[in-house]
Structure formats: C-alpha cells, structure tokens
LOKOLDO-375569 format. One record per residue: x, y, z of N, C-alpha, C in turn; residue in three letters. Coordinates in pm, whole numbers, plus 32768, in hexadecimal, padded with zeros to 4 digits. Layout:
XYZXYZXYZALA...
//
This chain:
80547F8880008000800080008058807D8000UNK804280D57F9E808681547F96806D819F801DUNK808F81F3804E8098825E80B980AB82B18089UNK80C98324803D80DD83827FC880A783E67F9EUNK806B84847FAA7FF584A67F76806B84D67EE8UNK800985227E6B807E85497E03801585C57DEDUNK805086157DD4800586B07DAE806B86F77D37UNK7FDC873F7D0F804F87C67C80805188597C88UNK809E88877CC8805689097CAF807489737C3BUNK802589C27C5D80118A337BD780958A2B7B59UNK810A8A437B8E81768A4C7B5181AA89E77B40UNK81A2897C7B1581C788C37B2A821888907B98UNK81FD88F27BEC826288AC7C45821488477C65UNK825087B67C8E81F587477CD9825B87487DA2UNK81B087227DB281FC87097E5781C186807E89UNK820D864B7EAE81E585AB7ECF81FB85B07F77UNK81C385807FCE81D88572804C818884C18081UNK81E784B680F581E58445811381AD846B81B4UNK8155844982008161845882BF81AE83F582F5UNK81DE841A8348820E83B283CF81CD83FF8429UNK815683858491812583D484F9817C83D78572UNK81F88356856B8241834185F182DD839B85EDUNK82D683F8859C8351846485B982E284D685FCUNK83538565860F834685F8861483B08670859BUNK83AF860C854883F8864C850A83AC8654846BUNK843186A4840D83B58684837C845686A48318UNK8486864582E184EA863A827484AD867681FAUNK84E086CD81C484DB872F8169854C874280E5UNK84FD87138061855F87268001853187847F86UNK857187F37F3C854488457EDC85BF87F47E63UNK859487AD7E1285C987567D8B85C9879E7D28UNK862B87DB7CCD865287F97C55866C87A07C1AUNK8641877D7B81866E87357B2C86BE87917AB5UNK86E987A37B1387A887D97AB3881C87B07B32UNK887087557AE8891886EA7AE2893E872F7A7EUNK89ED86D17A9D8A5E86D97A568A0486E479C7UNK89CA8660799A89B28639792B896486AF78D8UNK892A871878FC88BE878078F7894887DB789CUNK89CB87DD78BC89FE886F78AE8A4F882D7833UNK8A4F88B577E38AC788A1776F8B63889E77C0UNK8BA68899773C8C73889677618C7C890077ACUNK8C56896F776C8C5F8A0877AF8C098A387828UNK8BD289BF78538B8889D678C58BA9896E794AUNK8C2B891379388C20889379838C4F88C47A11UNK8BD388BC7A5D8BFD88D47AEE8B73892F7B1FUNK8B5389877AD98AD989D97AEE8A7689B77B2BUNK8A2A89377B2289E7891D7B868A0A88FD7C24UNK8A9088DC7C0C8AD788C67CAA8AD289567CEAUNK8B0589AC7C788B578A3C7CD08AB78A8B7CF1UNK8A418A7D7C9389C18AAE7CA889848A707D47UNK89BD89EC7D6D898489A07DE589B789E07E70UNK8A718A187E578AAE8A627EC88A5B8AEB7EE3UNK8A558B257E608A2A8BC97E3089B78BB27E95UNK89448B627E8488BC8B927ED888CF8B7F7F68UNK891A8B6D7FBA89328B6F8015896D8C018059UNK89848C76800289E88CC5800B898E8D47800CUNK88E88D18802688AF8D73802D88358D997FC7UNK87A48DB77FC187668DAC7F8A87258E587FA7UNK869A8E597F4C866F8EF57F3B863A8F027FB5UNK86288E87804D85FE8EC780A8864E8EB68110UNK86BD8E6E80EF871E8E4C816987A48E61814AUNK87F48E6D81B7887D8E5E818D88C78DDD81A4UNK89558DC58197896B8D6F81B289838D3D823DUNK89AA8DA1828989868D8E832A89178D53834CUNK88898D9B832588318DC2836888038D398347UNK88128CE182E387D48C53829588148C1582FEUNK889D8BF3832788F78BC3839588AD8BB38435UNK88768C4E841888668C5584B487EC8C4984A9UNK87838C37846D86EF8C03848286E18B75847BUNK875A8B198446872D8A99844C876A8A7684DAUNK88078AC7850288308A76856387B88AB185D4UNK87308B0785C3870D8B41862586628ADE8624UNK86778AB185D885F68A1C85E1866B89AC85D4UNK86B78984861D86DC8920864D871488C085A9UNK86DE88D5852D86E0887F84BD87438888847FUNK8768884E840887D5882683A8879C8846832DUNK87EF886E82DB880588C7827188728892820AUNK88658876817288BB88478163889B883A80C4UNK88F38813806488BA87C47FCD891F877C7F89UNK890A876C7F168985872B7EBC895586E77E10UNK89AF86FC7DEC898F87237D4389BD865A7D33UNK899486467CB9899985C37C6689A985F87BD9UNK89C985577B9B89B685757AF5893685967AE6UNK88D485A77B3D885285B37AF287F9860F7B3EUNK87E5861A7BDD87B386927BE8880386C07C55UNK87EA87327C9A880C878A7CFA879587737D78UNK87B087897DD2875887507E5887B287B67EDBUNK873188197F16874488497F8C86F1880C7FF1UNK872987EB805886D2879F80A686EB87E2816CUNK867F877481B386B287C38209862D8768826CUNK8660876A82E58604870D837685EA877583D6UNK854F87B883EC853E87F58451850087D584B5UNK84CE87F48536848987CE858D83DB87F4852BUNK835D87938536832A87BB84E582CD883684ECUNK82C2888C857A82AC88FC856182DD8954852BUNK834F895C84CF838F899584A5838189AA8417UNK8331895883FC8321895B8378831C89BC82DDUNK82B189FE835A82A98A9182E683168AD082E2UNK83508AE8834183C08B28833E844C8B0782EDUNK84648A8782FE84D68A29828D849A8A6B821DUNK83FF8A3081F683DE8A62816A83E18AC7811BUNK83F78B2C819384198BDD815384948BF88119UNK84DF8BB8819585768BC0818F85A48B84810CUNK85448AF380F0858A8AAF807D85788AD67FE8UNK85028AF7800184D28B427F8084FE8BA27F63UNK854A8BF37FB4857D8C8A7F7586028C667F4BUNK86498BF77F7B86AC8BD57F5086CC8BA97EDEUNK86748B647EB586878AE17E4F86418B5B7DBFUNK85E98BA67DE8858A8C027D8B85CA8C787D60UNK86018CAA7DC686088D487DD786AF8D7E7E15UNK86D88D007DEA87AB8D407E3F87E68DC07DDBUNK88158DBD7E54887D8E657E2C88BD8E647DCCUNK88FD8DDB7DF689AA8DDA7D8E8A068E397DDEUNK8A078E6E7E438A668E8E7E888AE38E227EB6UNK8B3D8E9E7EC78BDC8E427EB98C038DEA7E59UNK8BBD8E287E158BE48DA17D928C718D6F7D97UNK8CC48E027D7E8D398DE27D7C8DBC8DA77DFDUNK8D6A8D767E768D898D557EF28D808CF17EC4UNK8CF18CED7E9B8CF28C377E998D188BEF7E27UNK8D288C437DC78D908C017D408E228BAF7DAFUNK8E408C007E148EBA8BE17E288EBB8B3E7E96UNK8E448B4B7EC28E218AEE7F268E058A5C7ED0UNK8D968A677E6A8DA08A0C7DFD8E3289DE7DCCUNK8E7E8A247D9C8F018A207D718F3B89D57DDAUNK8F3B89FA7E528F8B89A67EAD8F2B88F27EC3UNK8ED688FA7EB28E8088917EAD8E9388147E40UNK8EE8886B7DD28F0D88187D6C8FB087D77D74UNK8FF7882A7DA6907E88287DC5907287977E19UNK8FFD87BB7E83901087567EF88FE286C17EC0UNK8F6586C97E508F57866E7E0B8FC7861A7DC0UNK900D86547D51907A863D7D4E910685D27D8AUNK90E4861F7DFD916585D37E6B9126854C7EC1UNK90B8851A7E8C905084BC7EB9903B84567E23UNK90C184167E37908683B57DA9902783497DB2UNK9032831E7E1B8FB682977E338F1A82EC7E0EUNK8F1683577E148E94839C7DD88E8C83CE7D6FUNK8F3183E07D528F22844B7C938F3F83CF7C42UNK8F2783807C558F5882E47C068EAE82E07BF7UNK8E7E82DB7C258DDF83077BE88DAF83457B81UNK8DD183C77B7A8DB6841D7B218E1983DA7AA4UNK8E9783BB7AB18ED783827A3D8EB782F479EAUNK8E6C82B77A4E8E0182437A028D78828579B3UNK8D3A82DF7A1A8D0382FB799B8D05834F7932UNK8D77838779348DA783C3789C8DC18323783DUNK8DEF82D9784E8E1F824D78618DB2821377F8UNK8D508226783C8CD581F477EF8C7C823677C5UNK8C4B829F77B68C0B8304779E8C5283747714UNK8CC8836F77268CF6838F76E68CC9845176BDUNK8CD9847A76688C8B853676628C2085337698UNK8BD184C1769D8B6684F576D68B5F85467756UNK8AF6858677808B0385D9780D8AFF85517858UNK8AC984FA78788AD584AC78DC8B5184917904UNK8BD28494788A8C45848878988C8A84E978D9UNK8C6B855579098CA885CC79668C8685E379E4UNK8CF185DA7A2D8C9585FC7ACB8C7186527B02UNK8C14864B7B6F8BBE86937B848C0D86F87BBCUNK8C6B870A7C2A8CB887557C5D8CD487D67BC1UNK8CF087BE7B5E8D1F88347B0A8DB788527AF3UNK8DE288707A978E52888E7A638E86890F7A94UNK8F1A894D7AED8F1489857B258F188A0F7AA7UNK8F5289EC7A4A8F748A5679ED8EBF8AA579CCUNK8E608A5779D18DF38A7A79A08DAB8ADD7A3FUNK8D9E8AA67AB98DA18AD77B238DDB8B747B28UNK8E708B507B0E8ED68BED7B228E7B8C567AB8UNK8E3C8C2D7A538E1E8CA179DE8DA98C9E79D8UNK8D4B8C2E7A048CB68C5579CD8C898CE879F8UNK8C288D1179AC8C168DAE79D08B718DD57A05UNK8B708E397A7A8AD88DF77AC68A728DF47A55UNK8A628E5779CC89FA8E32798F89C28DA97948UNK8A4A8D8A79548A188CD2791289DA8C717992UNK8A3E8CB27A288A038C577AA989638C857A9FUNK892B8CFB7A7988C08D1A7AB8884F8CE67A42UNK88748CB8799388418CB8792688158C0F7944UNK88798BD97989884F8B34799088248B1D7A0DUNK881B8B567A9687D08B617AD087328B7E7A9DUNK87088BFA7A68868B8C017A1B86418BA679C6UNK86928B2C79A9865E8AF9792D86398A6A7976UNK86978A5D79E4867C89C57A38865B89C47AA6UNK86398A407AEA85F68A6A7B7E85468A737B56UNK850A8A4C7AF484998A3C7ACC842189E47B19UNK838789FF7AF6834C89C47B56833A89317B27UNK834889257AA6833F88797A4E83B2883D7A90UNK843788517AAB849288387ACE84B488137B5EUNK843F883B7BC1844888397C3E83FE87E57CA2UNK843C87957CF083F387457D35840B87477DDEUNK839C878A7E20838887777EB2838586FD7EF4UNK83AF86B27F3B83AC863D7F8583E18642800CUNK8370863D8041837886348109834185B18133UNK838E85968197832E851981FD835585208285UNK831384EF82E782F8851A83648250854F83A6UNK8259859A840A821D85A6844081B9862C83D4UNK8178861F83A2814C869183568097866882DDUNK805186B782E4801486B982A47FFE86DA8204UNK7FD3868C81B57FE586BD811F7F99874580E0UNK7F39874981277F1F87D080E17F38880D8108UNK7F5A883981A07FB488A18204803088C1817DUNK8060885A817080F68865810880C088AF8093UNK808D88738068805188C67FCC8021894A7FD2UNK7FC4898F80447F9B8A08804880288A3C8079UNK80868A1B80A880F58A8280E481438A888055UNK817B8A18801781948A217FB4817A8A897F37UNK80D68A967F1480918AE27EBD80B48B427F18UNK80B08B917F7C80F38BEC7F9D81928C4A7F9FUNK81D28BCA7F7B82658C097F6182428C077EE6UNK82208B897EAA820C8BBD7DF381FC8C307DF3UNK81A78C847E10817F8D037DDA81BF8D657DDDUNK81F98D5E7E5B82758DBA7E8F83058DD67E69UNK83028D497E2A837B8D2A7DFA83838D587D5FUNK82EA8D4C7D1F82E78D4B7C9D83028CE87C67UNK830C8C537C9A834D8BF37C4A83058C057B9AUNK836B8BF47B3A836E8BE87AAD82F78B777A9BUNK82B18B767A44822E8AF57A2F827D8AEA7970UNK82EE8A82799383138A6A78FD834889D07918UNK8341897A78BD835F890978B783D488DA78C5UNK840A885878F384988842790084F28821788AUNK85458889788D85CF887777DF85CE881877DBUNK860287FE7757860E874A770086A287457751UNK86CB869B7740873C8689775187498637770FUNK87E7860B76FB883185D276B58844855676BCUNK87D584C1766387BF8465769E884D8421767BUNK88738374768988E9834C768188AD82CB7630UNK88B08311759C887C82B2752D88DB82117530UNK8945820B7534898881AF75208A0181D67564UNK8A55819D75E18AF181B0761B8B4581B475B1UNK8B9281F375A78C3681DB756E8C5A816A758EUNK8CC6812275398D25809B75568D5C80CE75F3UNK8D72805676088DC6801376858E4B80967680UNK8E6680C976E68EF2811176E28F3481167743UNK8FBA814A77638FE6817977EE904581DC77F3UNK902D8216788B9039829678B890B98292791DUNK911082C0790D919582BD795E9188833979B8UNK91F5838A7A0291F883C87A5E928B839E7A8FUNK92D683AA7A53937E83CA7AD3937283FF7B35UNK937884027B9C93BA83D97C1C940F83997C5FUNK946083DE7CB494CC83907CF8948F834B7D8DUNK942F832A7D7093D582B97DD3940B82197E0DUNK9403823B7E8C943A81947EA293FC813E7E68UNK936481707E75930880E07E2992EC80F47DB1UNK92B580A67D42927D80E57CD191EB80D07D37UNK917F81237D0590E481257CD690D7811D7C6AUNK908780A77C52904C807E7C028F99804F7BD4UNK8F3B809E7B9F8EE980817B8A8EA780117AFCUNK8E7E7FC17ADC8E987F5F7A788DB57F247A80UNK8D947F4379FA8D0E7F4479C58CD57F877952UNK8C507F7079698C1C7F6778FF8B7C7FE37910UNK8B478003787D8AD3805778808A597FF578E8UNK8A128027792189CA7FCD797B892B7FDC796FUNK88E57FD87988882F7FE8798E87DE805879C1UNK876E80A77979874280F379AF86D780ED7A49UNK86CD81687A7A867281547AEC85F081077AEBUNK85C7813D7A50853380E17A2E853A804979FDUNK85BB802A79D585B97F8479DE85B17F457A2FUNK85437ECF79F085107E6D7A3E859C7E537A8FUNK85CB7E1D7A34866E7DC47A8186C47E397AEEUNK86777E817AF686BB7ED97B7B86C37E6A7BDFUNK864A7E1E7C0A865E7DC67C7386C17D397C5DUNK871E7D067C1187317CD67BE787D57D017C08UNK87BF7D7B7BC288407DB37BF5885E7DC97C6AUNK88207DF17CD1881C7DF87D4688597DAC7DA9UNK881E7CFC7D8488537CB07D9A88E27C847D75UNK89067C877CFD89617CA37CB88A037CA37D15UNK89B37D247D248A3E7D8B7D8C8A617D5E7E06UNK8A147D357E508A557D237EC98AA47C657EDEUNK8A787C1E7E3C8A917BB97E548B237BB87DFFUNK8B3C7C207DA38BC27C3E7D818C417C907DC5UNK8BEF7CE47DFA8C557D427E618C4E7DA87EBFUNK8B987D9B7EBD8BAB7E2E7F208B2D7E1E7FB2UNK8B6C7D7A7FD58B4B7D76807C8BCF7D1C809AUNK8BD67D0380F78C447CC3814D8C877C2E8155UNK8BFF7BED81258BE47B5F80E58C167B508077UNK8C147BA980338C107BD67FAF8C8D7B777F5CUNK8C6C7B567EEB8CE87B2A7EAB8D5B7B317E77UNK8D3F7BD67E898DF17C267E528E087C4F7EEFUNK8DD37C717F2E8E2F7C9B7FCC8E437C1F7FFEUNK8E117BA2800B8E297B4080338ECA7B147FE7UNK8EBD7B127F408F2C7AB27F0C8FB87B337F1DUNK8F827B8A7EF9900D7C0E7F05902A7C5C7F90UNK8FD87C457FE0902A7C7B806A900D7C1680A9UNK8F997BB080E38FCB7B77813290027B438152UNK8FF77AE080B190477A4F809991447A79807CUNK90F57AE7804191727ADE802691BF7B82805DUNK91867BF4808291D47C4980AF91F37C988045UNK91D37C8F7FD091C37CEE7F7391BB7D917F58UNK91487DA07F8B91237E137FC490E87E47801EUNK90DC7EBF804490967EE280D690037EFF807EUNK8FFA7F34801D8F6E7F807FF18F307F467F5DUNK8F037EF87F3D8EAC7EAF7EE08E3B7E9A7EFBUNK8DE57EA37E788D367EDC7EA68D297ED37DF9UNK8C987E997DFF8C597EAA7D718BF67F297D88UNK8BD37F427D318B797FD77D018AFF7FD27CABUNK8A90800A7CA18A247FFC7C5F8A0380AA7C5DUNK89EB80F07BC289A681647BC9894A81617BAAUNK88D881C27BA7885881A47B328838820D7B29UNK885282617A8B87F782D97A5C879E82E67A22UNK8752833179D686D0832D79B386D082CF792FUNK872382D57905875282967855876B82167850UNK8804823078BA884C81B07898888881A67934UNK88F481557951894E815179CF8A00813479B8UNK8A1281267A4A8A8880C67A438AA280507ABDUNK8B0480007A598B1D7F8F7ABE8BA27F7F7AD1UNK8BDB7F727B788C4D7F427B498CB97F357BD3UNK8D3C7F2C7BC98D6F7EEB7C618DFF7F657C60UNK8E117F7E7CCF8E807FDC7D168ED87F6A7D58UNK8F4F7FB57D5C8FAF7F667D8E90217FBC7DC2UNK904F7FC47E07910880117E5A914E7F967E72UNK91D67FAD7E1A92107F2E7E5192A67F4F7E03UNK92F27F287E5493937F5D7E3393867F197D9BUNK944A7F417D7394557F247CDE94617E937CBEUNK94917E487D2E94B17DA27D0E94187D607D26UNK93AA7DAA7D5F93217D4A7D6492C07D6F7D07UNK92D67E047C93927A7E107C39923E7D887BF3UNK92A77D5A7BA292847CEE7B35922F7CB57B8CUNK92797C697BF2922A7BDD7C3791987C127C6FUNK919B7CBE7C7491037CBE7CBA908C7CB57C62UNK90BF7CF77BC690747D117B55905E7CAE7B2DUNK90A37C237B3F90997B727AEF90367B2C7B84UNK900D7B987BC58FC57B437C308F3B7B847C3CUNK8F5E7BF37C078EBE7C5C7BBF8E927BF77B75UNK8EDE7BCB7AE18EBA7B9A7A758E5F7B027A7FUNK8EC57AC87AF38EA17A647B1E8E1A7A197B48UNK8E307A9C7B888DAD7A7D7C078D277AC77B85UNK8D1A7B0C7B418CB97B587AE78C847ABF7A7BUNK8CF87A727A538CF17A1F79F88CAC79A77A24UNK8CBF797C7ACA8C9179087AF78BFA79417B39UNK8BF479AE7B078B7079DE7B738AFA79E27ADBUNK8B317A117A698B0179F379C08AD2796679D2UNK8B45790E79F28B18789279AB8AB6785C79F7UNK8A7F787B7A5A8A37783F7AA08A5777FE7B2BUNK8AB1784B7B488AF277D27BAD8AC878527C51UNK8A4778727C628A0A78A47CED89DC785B7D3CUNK8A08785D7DA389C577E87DEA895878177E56UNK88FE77AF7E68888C77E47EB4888178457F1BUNK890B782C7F83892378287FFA895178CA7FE3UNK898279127F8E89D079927F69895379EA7F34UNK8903799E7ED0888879C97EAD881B7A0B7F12UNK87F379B47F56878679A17FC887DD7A4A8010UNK885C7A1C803F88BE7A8380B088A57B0C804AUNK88D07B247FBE88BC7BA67F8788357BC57FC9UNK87E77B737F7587387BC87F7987157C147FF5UNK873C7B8D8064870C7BD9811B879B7C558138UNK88187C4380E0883C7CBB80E387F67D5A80BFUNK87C07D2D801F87B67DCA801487327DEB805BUNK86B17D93806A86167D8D80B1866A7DE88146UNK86997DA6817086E27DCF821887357E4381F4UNK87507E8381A387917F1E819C870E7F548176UNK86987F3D813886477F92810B86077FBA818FUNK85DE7F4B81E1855D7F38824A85D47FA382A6UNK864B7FA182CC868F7FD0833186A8806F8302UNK86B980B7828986AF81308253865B8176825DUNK85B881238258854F8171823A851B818F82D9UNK856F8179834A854581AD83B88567822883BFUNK85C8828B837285DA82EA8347858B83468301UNK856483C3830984E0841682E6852E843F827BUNK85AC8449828D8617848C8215862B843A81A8UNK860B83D581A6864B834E815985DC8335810EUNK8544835A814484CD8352812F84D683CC80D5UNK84CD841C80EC84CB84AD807684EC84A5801AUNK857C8465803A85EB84607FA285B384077F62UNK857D83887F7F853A83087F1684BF83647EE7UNK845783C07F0F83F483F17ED3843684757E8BUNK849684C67E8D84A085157E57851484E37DDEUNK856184A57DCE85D884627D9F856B84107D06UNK852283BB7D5984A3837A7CF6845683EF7C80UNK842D843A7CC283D384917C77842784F77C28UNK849D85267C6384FD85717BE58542850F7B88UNK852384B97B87857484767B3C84F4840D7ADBUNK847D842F7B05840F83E27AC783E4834A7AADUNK843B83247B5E841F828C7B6A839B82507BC7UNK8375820E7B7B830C81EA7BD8832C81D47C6AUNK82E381EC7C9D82D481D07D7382AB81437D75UNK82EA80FD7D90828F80937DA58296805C7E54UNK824180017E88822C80147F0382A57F907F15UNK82AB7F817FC083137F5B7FFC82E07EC17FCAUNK825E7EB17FE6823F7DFB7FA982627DCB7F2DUNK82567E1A7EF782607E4C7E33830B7E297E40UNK83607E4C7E7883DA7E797E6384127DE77E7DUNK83EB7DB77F22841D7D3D7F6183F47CC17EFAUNK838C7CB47ECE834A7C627E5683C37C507DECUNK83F47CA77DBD841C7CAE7D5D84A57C8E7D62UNK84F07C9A7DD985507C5C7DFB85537C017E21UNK84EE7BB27E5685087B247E7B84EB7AC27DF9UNK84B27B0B7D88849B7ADB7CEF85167AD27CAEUNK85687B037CE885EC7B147CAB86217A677C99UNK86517A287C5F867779A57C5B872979857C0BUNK8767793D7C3187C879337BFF883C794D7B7AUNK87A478F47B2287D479387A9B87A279B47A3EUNK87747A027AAE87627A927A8487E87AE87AA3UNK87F47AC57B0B88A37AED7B64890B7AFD7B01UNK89027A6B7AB6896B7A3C7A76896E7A7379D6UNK88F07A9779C588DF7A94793689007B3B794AUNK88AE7BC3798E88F47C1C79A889877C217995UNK89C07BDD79E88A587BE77A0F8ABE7BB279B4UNK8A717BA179528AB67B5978B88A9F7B9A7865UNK8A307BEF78438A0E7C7777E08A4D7CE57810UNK8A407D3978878A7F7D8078C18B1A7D7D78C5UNK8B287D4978D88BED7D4E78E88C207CF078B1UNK8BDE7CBD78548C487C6177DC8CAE7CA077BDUNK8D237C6777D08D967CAD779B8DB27D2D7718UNK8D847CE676BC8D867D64765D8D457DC57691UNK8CC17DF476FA8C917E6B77068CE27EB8775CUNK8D477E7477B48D837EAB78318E037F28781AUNK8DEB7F9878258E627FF4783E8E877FFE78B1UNK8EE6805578CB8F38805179528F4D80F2795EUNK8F7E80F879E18FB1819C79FD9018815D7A9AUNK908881B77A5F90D1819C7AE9914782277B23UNK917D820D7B7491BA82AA7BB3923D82477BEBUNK92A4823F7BC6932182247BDD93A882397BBFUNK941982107BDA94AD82397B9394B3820E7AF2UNK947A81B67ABF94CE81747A38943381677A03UNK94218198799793B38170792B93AF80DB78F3UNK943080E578AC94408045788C94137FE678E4UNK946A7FC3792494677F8379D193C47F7579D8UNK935B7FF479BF92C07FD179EF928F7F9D7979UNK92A67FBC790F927C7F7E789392767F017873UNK92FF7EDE78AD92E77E4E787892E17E0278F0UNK92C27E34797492537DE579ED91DD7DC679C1UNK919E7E84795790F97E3F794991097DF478B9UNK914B7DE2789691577D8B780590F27D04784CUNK91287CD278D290EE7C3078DE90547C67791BUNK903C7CDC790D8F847CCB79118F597CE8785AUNK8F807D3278138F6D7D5F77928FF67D547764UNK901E7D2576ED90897D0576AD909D7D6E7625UNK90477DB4763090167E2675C9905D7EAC761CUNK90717EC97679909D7F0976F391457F1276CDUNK91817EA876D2920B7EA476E8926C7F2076ABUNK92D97F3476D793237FA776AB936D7FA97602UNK934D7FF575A693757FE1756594437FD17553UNK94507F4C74C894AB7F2174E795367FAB7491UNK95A07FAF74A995EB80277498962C7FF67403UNK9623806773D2965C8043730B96F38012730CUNK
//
C-alpha cells in the first residue's frame, strides 16, 4: 500500500509527501532536475558552483541570517548536485516547517549570487582537494572511460579552468532556465500534513514568482562509445583502479536483479571480491563493486587500491570471479544471503524520514515509478539465479569493460586491465 499523497501546483512544480505519525520532525527536500549531465563543455561545474552560490544568500536573507535561523530551530541544512539533479534539503523539528519553507524557497528561487567571487575560490579549493583524493577521482575517470564526450562523462565537481572564468551572467542565464516550476520537485516526510504542505508551498510560489515553464530537453545516451581507458599519473603508492561496464537504467525491470548482483560480487562483506582479494589473500584494504542508475542508462562496475605487484593478480580475480558468476556458477546459499542483504538495508534506511524523502523526491525527478515496499521485496525475492548470471554476462562481458586508473606507470596499468578486456592493453612500441 502506497503512503504517498502527489500534488501539482500552478507552476509544475510537483510536491509529493509521505507522514510518519511516530516522529516530531518533517525531512524536507526542494529537487532540481539540472546535473553535471544538463551543462555544456563551457559550462562543466555550474550546477555544482549554482548549489554553493544559494547558500550565500537570497532576496530575503543573507548568508548569516540563513545560518542563524536554522541553527536557531535546532535543524540541518544542507544539498548536493549529481549527474542529474541538484537537491537542497534539510530536517526540522516539525513546527518549523513554514519557516524552513520560506527560507528554502528564497534560496533555491530568488539567491543573490553574492560573493560569487569568494566562492569561485572555495569551489576551486574543493577541486584541488578532489584531486589529491584518488580513490574518488578514479571515479570521475571511469566515467569519462565509458561515457566518453558525453556529459555523463564529466564530473560533477567542474573543471577548475571553467569555475575561475565563468561570468555571473551565464551563472544567472542557467540558473533561469533550470530553476523552473516543470523542473521542480518538493518531497517531505515526517510528521506533517499534505495539504498544510501544498497551501504553504502555493504561498512561496507566489512570492517567489516561481517560472511556470517546462523542464529543458537533455541529452539522451543513444548508444556508449567503445570500451576505453583513462590514466591519471600519480606518484601513488597504490594504483586505483576502477574496471566496468555501461550498466541499466533506473526504470529497468532488471534494476532488481542488479541489486542483487552487487552485493554478491563485491559490495557486502560476504561478498566475493572482498572475501577472495582481502580476506583470503591480503590484497587490498578497499575493494567494493558499484551499481549507478540514471534516467537513460547506468553503470556497473568494481574499485580496487592495491600496490604495483597486486594490480594484475587483483584484476584476474575481478575477471574471474565476473566469469564464474556469468556461467552460472551462484550458489543458493550467496543468493538467498544477497536478497536478505539488500531487503535488510532497505527496511533499516527507511526508519529514516531523510532516506524517506530522498526515495520520493529522487523517484519523481527522475520519473521513476514509486513502487511500494511489498512491490519492491516481491521482486527481489523473484530474482533467481540465472537472471544474476545472465545480467552479469551481458553487462561486463569482457569486450564491454573499460577501465580508469590513477597510478605511477600507465603501461604497468594497461596491461593489468588487459586480463579483464584484452582490447585495453597498452599499445605495443614501433
């Protein structure tokens, strides 16, 4: 049974709300559907640096005064940009409500753009620090990896050269065009009433002026580029290495499928790559498989840190374990353990009002169906072996797999991921 109300108002904004009668609180999210993926070359970063900017002060607050009204209702304040939308969010006590909602709306609607050039510099340092963090920029270099020009292929963080020069009329021209009411999605849960929400709402609308224009086209991902890879020198003790493939959208069926997928390849504890590469053998400290899902398409795929003498052997134990998991070779006992894995992260998350918001607001900007918690558990316990397998043999068949890695010697990583893709290897010298 849904719990859910869904409303439209005047200007398309939609607001979805969920109750919890056993909190006092009410989790609060204002959803842009403008990401990385949203901005041209000459724009890569803009939605990030637009996410710092509204914080810095709006047409009714400053940036103090936003500071000191949340720390002065006790709540949290906060957001963060994706390839795909932008999200300010925020947990108040739930009398507080109207008040978050003023605050949030003038922000997200109506910011100054003050300090721009402060916070050019703060961004800038944000990227630097990114940078000096390869187990996370080995991310972004997979998916250039696979994505290739496309925007999905650029990260969200932004290019610092584009940051240092963008000029405020372009910050304020793509703000206008993706701060829209088609584009915008309200999602609260907690302690709160739905039409209470909606009439306060239609009230900042008005105030705010939200725009009543539809949400910009974007740039779908007709077909991936070939298999490629993405280097990065560094004088790093370990290489990072990320190694996969294009993966499934949010609206595929086989989302659940994948789901399972993951935690029976690498990303619970049981798991078959932390088991064979750190436990068994000391390999590495940090190995984990990965699952994305965007509106189009996704990705799939496995991380790894591991000095220069354990690359090969960790990447021939990726390959390994991907190939025996293809052929069919899952066994009940790993099967059964995934499913009550991911069921037991869902049921243990959603005691969270915050965790609750983000699945209703995350869903609806992105135009995936809601489906209910029975709906969901169903569908994972439908999951059966040679769905696992047959996934995990389309998905990361060798020929689809590129790589991205951050270490001393290119060669040296090249021809590690040669034994997952042999299409990969370093070319040989004339």
């Amino acid at each position: 049974m849904q719990n859910f109300v869904l409303s439209e108002l005047d200007s398309g904004e939609r607001v979805i709300s969920e109750p919890v009668d056993s909190v006092r609180s009410v989790a609060l999210g204002l959803w842009i559907g403008a990401g990385s993926r949203d901005e041209d070359d000459e724009q890569s970063g803009v939605s990030h640096f637009i996410e710092h900017l509204l914080f810095k002060g709006s047409g009714r607050h400053s940036a103090q005064e936003i500071a000191e009204i949340f720390d002065a209702l006790g709540g949290e304040l906060n957001a963060a940009t994706s390839r795909e939308h932008t999200v300010v969010f925020a947990r108040v006590p739930d009398a507080h409500l109207a008040t978050a909602l003023d605050v949030m709306g003038a922000m997200v609607f109506s910011p100054s753009f003050a300090d721009l050039d402060a916070e050019r510099e703060v961004v800038l340092e944000e990227i630097a620090m990114y940078d000096d963090t390869p187990q996370d920029l080995v991310h972004d270099l997979f998916s250039e990896a696979v994505f290739g020009d496309h925007p999905l292929g650029r990260p969200v963080i932004g290019r610092a050269d584009v940051i240092a020069s963008i000029p405020r009329p372009a910050i304020e021209a793509y703000h206008a065009s993706a701060y829209v009411g088609g584009n915008v999605v309200i999602a609260a849960a907690g302690n709160l009433e739905h039409e209470d929400l909606v009439a306060q709402l239609r009230r900042v609308e008005r105030e705010q002026r939200v725009a009543a224009a539809p949400r910009p086209a974007r740039q779908l991902v007709v077909a991936p580029p070939p298999p490629s890879v993405r280097f990065q020198r560094k004088d790093t003790e370990q290489y990072h290495l990320c190694v996969g493939a294009p993966g499934i959208s949010r609206s595929d069926r086989r989302r659940f499928v994948a789901s399972v997928l993951d935690p029976i390849l690498g990303a619970s504890a049981s798991s078959r790559l932390f088991q064979e590469i750190r436990e068994k053998r000391g390999m590495a400290y940090s190995v984990y498989s990965f699952v994305s899902q965007y509106s189009d398409t996704g990705l799939i795929g496995v991380y790894v840190g591991t000095r220069e003498e354990n690359l090969g052997p960790c990447v021939e134990i990726v390959a390994e374990q991907i190939a025996d998991i293809a052929a069919g070779n899952v066994r009940a006992a790993e099967l059964e353990r995934a499913k009550e894995n991911v069921k037991g992260r869902i049921m243990l998350s959603m005691e969270s009002t915050s965790t609750r918001m983000s699945r209703l607001g995350k869903s609806l900007i992105s135009d995936t169906e809601i489906l209910t918690f029975e709906r969901i558990f169903s569908e994972i316990d439908a999951v059966d072996a040679g769905a696992v397998a047959e996934l995990a043999g389309l998905l990361l068949a060798p020929e689809r797999v590129s790589a991205a890695g951050i270490g001393p010697d290119e060669t040296h990583f090249r021809d590690a991921v040669a034994r997952a893709n042999p299409d990969l290897a370093a070319p040989i010298a004339a």
